[in-house]
ROKE-154313 format. One line per 10 residues: number of its first residue (from 1); for each residue z, y, x of N, C-alpha, C, O, CB. Coordinates in steps of 0.05 Angstrom, whole numbers, plus 5000, padded with zeros to 4 digits. Glycine has a CB too. Layout:
// residues N
NUM) Z Y X Z Y X Z Y X Z Y X Z Y X | ...
***
This chain:
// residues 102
1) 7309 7653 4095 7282 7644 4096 7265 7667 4108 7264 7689 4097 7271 7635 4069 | 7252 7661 4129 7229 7676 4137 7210 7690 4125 7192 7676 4116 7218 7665 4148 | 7208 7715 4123 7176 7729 4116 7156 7724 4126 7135 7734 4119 7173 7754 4119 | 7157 7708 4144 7125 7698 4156 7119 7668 4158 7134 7649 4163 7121 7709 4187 | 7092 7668 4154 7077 7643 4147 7060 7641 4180 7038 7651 4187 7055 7647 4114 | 7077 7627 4192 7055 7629 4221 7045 7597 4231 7059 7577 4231 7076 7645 4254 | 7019 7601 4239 7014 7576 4247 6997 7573 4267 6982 7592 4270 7007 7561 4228 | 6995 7555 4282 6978 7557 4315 6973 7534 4320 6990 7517 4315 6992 7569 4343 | 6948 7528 4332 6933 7509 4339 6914 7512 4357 6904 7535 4360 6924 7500 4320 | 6904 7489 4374 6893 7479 4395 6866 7486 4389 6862 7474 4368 6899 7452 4401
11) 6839 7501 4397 6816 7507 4398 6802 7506 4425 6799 7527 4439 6816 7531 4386 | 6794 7486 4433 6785 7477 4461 6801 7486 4478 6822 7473 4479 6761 7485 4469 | 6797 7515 4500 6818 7519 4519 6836 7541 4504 6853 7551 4520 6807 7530 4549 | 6839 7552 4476 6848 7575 4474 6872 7558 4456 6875 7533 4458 6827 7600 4463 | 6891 7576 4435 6903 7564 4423 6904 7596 4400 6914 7618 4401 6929 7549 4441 | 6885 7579 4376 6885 7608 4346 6913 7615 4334 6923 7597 4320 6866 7597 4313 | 6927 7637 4338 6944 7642 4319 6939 7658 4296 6925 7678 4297 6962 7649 4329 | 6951 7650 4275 6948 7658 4249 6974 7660 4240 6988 7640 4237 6931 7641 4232 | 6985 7695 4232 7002 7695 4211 7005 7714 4189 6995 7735 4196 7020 7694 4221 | 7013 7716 4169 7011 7728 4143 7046 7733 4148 7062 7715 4154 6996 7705 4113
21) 7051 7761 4142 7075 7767 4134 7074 7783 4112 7055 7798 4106 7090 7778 4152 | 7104 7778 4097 7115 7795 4070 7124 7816 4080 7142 7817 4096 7138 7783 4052 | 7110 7839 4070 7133 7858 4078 7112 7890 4055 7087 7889 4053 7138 7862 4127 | 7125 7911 4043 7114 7929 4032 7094 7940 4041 7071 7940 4030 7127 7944 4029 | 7102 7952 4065 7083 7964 4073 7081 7996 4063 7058 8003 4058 7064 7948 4066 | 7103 8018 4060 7095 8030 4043 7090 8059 4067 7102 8062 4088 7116 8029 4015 | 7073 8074 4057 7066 8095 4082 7089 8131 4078 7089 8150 4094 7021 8103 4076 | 7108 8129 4048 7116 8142 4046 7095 8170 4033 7103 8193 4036 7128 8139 4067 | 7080 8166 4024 7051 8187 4015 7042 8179 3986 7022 8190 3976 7018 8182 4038 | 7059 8156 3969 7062 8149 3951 7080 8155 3940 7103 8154 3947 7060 8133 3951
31) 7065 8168 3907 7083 8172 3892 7092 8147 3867 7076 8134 3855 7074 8196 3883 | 7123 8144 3864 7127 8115 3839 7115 8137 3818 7121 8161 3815 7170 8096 3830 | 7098 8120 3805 7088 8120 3775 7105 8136 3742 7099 8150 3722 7088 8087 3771 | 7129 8122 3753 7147 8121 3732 7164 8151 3732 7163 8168 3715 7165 8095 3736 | 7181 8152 3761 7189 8177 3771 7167 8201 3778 7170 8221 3765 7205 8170 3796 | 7152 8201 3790 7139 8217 3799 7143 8235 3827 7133 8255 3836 7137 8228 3782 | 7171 8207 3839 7183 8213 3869 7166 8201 3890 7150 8185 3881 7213 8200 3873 | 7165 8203 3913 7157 8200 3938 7173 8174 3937 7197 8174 3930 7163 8224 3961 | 7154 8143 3946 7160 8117 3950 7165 8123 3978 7147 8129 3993 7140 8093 3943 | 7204 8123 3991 7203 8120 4024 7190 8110 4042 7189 8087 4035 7216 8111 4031
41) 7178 8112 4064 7163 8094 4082 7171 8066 4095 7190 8060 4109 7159 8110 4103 | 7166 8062 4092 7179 8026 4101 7159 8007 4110 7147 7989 4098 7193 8008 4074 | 7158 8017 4136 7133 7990 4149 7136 7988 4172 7147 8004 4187 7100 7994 4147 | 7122 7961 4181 7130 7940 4207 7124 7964 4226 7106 7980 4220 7107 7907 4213 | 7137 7967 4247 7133 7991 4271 7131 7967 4296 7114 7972 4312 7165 8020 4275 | 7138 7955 4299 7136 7934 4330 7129 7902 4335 7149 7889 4342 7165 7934 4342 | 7108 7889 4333 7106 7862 4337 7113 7853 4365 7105 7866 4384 7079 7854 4330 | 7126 7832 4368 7118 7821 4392 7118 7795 4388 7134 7784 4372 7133 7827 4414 | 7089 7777 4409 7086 7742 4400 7089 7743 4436 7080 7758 4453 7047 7724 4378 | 7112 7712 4437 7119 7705 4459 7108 7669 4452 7110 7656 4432 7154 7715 4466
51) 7099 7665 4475 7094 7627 4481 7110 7622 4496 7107 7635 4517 7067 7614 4494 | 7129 7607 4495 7147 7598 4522 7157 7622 4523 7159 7636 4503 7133 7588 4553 | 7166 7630 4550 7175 7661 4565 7161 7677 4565 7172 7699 4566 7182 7663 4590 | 7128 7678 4563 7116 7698 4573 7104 7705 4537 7098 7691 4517 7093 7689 4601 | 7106 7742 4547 7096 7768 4522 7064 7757 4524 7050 7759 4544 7102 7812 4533 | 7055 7743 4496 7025 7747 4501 7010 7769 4474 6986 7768 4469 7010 7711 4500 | 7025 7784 4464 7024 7797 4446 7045 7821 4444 7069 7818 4442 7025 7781 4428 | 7032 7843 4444 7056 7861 4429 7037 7883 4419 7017 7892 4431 7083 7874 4452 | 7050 7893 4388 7032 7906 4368 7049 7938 4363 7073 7936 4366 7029 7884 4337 | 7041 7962 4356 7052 7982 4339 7034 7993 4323 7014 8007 4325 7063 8003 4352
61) 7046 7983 4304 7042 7985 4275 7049 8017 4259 7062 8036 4269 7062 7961 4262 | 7034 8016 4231 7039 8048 4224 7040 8045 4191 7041 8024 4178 7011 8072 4235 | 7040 8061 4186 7042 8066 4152 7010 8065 4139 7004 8065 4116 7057 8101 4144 | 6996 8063 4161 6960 8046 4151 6954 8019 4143 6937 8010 4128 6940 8043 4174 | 6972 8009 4157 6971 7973 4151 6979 7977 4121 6988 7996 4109 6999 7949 4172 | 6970 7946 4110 6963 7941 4075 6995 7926 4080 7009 7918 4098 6926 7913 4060 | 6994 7929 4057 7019 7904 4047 7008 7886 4050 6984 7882 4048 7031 7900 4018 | 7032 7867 4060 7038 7836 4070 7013 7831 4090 6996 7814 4087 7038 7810 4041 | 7015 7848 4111 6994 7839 4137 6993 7816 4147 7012 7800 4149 6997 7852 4162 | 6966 7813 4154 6950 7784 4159 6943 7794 4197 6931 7814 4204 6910 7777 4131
71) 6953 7776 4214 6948 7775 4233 6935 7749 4251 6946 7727 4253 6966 7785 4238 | 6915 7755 4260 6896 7729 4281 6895 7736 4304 6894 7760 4307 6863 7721 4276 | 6896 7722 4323 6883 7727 4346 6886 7702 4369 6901 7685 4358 6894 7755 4356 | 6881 7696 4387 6871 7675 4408 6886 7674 4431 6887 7698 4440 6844 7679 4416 | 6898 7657 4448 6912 7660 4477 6901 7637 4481 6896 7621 4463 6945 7663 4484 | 6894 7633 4511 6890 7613 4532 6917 7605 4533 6935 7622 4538 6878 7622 4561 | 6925 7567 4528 6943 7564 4523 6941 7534 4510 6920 7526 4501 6951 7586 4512 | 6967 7518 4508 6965 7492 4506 6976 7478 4476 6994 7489 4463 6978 7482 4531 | 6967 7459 4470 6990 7436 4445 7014 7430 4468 7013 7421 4491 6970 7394 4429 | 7036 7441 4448 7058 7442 4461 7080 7458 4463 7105 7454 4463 7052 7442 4477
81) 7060 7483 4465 7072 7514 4467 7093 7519 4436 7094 7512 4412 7039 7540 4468 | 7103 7534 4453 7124 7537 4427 7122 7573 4427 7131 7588 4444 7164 7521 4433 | 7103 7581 4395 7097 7608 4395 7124 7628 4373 7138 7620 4355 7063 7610 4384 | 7121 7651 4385 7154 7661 4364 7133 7690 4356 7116 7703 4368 7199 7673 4391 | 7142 7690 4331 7126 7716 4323 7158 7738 4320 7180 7732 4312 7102 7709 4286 | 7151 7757 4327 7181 7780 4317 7170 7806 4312 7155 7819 4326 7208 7786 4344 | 7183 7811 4286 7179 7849 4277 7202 7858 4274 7224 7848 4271 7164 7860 4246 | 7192 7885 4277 7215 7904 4274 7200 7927 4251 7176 7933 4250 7225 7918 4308 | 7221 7936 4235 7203 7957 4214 7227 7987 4223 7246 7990 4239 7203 7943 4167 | 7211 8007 4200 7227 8028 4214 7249 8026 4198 7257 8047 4189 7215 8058 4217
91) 7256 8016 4194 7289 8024 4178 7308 8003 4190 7332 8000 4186 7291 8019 4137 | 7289 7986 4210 7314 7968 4235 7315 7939 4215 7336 7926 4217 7359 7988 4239 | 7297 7930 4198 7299 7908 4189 7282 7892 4213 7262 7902 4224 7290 7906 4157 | 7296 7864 4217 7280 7849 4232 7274 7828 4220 7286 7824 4198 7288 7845 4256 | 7250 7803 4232 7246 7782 4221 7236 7771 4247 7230 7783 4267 7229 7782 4197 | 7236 7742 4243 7222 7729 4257 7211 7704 4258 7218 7698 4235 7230 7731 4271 | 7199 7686 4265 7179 7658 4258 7179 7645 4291 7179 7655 4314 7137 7669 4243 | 7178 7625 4285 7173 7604 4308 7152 7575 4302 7155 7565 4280 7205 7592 4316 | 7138 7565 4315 7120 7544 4308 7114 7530 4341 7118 7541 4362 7091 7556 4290 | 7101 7497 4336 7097 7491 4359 7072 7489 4360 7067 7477 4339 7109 7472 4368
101) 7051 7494 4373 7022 7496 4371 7022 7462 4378 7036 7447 4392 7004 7521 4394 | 7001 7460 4361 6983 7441 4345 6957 7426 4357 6943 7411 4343 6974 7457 4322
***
């Protein structure tokens, strides 16, 4: 099952994407509570959102982003389109989401 909740829809000529992913987020500058060790760094380092064939998105990400990042943003673009969201984090975990705009 997917870490991301993505969804896209038709807004006159543009098409809004909206997605929320699971993921820690941790910046490595945290200490656990319990131990009093350094929590490893573990966060999304590479987005890319493709419609069809063409890159209309690509993100680099850092150890600033919050846990479970919320991402929006807008392309000129149609109901129809079939949008793919994909991350990469630094420890080489990948994920990815697909939807058909709306």
């Amino acid at each position: 099952m997917s870490s991301i909740k993505l969804k896209a829809k038709v807004e006159g000529d543009n098409v809004e994407v909206k997605a929320l992913m699971t993921h820690p987020m941790e910046t490595g500058q945290r200490k656990d509570k319990k131990t009093g060790e350094l929590v490893p760094a573990h966060f999304i380092q590479d987005i890319t959102v493709t419609a069809g064939d063409k890159t209309i998105l690509t993100a680099k990400w850092g150890g600033s982003v919050s846990k479970n990042p919320y991402l929006a943003f807008s392309y000129k673009g149609k109901a129809g389109d079939k949008v793919k969201l994909a991350w990469t984090d630094n420890k080489g975990e990948k994920d990815a989401a697909e939807t058909d705009v709306a």
